[in-house]
C-alpha positions in Angstrom: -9.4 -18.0 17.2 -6.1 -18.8 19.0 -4.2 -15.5 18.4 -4.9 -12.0 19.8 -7.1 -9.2 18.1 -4.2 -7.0 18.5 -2.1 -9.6 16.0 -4.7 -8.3 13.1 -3.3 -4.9 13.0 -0.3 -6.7 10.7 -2.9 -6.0 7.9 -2.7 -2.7 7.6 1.1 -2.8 6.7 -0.1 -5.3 3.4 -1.7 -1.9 2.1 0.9 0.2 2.6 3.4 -1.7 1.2 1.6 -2.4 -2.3 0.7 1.0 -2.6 1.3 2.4 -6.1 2.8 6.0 -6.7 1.8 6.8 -10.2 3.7 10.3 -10.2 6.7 8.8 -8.7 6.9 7.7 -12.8 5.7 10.4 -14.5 7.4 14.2 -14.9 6.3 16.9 -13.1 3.7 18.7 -15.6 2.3 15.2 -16.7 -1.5 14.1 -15.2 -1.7 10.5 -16.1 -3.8 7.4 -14.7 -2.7 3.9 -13.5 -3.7 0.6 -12.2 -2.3 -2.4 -10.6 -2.7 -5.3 -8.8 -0.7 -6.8 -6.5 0.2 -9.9 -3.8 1.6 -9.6 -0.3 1.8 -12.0 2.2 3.9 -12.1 5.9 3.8 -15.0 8.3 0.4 -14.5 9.5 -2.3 -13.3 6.5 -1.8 -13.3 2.7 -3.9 -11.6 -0.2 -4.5 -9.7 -3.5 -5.6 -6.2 -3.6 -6.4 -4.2 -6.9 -5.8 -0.1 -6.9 -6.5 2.5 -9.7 -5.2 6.1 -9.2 -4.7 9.4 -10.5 -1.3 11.8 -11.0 -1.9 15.4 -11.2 0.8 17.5 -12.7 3.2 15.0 -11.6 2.9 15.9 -7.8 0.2 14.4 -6.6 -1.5 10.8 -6.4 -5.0 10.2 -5.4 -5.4 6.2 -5.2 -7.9 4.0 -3.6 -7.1 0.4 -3.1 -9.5 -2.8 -2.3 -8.2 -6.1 -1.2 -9.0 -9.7 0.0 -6.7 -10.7 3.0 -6.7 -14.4 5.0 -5.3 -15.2 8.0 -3.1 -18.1 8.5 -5.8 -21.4 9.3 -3.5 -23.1 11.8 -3.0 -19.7 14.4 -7.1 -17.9 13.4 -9.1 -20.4 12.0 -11.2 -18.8 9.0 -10.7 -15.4 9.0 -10.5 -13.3 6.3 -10.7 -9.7 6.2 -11.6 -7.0 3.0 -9.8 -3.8 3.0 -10.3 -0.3 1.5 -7.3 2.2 1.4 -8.0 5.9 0.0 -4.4 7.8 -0.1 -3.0 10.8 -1.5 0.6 11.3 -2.0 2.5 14.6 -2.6 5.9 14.9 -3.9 8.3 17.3 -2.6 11.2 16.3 -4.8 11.3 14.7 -8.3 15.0 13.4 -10.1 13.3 13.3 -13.7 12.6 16.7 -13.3 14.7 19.0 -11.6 18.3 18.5 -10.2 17.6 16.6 -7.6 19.7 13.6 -7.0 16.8 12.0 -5.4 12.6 12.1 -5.7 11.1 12.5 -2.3 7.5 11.9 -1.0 5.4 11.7 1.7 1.8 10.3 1.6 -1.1 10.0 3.8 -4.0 7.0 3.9 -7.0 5.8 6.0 -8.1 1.8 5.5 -11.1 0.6 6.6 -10.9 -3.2 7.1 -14.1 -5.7 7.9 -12.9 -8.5 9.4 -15.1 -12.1 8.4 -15.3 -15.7 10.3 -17.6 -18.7 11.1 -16.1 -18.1 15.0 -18.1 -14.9 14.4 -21.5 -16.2 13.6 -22.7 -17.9 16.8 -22.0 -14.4 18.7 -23.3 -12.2 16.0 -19.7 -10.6 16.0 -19.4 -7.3 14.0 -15.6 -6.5 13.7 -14.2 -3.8 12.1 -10.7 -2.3 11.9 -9.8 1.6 11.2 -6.1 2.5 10.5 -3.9 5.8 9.2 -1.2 5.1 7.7 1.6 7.9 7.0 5.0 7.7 5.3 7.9 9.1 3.8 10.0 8.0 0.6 13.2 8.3 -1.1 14.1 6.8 -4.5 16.7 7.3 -7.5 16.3 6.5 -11.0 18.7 4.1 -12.2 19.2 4.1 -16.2 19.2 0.3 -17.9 18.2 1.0 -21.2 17.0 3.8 -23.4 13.0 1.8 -22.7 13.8 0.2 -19.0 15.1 2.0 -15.6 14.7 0.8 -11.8 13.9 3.1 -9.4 15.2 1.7 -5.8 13.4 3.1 -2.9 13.6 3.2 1.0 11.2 4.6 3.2 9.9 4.8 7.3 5.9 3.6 7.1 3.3 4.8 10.6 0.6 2.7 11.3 -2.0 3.4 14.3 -4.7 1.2 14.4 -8.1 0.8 16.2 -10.2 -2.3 15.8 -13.6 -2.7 17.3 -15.7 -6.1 17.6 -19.3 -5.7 18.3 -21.4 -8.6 19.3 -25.4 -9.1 19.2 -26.2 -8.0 22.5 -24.2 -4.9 22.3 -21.5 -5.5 24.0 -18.3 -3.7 21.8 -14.5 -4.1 22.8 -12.4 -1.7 21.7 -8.3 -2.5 20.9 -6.1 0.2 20.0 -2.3 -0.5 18.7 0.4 1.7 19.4 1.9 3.2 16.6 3.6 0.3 14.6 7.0 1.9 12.4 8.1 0.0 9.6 11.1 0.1 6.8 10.0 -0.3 3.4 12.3 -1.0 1.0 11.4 -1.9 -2.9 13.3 -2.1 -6.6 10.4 -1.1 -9.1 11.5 -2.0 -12.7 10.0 0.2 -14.9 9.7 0.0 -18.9 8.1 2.0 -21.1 5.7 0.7 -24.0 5.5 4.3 -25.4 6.5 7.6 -25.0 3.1 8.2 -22.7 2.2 4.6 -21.6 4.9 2.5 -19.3 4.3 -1.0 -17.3 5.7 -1.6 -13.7 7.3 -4.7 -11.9 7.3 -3.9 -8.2 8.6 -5.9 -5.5 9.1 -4.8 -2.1 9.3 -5.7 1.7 8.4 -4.2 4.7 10.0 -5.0 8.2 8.4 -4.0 11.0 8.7 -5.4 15.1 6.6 -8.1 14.5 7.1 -9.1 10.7 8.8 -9.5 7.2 6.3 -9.0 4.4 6.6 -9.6 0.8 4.9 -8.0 -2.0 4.8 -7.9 -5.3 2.4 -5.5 -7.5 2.2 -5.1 -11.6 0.6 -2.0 -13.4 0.3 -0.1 -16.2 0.5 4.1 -16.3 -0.5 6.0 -19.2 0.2 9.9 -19.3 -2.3 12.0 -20.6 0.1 14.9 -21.0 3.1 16.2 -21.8 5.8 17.2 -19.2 6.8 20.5 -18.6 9.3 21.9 -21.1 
């Protein structure tokens, strides 16, 4: 592979920024499910990643995400990498609900990456990546019609990665990132089939030191109960 190991800890940041706030839709009171899928992609690794959560009472998320990532041919050869992202998000402030003029949130995450090649078979190279990821968001609904809204958001994203390759005689090297800061910015559309069940068009980027990345995620949220009166 022609690029450093420490390049790899860009994938983390393809997590974070198709993560999928279920509550950040639903009023405080409602538990409700959703599921989405989505496609980012920066200069160096592109992929699709699937992620079904839960909202409870409108305050909470519990998600877990699983994605495919590959790495650009021409700079790592054939590497590819699978990801899984547990999170759970907690909302501090919510506009549909209160008299805030904003909803706030801040979320926590852990992704456990397993990172594949052919450059790895010779060796017997086991490498495997570890990352927390923390945030904080700010959005505002913005009515378009009595069915459809967008909610524009802008957050600060935390990354601090470890990644550890182990080859067949034992030998292990260990590379730790600093902590990588990111802007994540993103113009969810939002329009609802129902008065429980609603679908969502998200695109978003995230800038970071080292990279622009693009994503764009679509998913459906159902409420299972009524918002508080």
């Amino acid at each position: 592979m022609k690029r450093t190991v420490p390049a790899f800890f860009a994938i983390f940041f393809l997590a974070a920024l198709a993560a999928y706030p279920q509550s950040s839709f639903l009023k405080t009171g409602q538990t409700g499910l959703g599921i989405s899928g989505a496609f980012t992609a920066n200069p160096n690794v592109s992929g699709f990643s699937g992620r079904a959560g839960i909202a409870l009472y409108g305050i909470f998320d519990l998600s877990v995400s699983e994605g495919r990532n590959a790495y650009d041919p021409v700079l790592f050869g054939d590497l590819k990498a699978t990801s899984t992202v547990p999170e759970i998000r907690a909302y501090l402030a919510k506009q549909n609900s209160s008299k805030s003029p904003v909803t706030a949130s801040i979320s926590v995450g852990y992704a456990s990456d397993k990172f594949s090649s052919p450059d790895f078979v010779p060796d017997g190279i086991v490498m495997r990546g570890n990352s927390m990821l923390f945030s904080g968001t700010i959005s505002r609904d913005v009515l378009l019609s009595r069915k459809a809204y967008v909610q524009p958001y802008a957050g600060i994203g935390y990354t601090s990665t470890t990644v550890k390759a182990t080859n067949s005689r034992g030998v292990t090297l260990v590379f730790t990132s600093d902590i990588l800061i990111s802007l994540n910015l993103g113009v969810p559309l939002v329009y609802g089939l129902s008065d429980r069940t609603m679908v969502v068009l998200q695109p978003s980027l995230s800038l970071d030191k080292n990279d622009v990345t693009f994503a764009i995620s679509l998913g459906l949220i159902a409420a299972l109960t009524k918002a508080r009166i």
